[in-house]
Each structure stands twice: as structure tokens, then as C-alpha cells.
N, C-alpha and C positions, 0 to 999 in steps of 0.2 A: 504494500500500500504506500502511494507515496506520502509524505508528510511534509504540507506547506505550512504548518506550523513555525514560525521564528527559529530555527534553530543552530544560527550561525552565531557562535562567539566573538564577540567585539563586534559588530555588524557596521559599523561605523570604520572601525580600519580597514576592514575587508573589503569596502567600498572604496575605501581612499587610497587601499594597493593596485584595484583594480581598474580603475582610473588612470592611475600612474602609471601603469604599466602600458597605456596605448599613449602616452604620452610622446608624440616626436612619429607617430608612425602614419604613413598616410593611409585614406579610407578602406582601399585595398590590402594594407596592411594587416589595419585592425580587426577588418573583416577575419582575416586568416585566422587571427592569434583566435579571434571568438569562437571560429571552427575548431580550432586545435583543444582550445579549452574545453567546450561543449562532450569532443570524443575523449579528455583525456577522461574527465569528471563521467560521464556515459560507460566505460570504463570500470573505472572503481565504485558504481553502482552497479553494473551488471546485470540486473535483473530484469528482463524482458520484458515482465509485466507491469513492474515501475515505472523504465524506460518509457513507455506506449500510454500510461498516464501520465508522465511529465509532458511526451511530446501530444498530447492531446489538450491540455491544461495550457499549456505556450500558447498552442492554434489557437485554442476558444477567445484568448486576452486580445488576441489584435481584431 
């Protein structure tokens, strides 16, 4: 199940790493790194059926 409950520690720095991190990169860039991040993070959740509710829960916001 997935869990969009709050559960990122410091959520504020985690924001301000992630920001910093596209920082200097042009939009083709950051694009990539959000690709890379999205499989690395897809990855170390693993779970197929999580996966398909995350990527379901994405769709429905836009």
C-alpha cells in the first residue's frame, strides 16, 4: 500500500537538497537527473503494486 502520509524526515532540507541539486543544470538537464531519481527511488521501493499506485496517484494530480 502506498503511504502518502508525511513521512520524510527534515522535509524542509530534503526540499532545499533537492532544489540545489538542479541548480546550474539546464531544463534538459534536470529533466534527466528527475528521470534518474524517479528509477533510482522506483528501485528501492520495488514493489509492483506500490509502484502502479504511486504512478496512478502522480496521473490523477495533474
Amino acid at each position: 500500500m502506498l503511504n502518502t502520509s508525511p513521512n520524510i524526515e527534515a522535509p524542509d532540507e530534503f526540499y532545499a537538497e533537492l532544489i540545489q541539486i538542479h541548480e546550474g543544470l539546464s531544463d534538459e538537464d534536470s529533466a534527466a537527473l528527475n528521470a534518474r531519481l524517479i528509477l533510482l527511488l522506483a528501485n528501492h521501493v520495488g514493489d509492483r503494486a506500490v509502484l502502479r499506485e504511486a504512478l496512478q496517484a502522480a496521473r490523477a494530480a495533474v
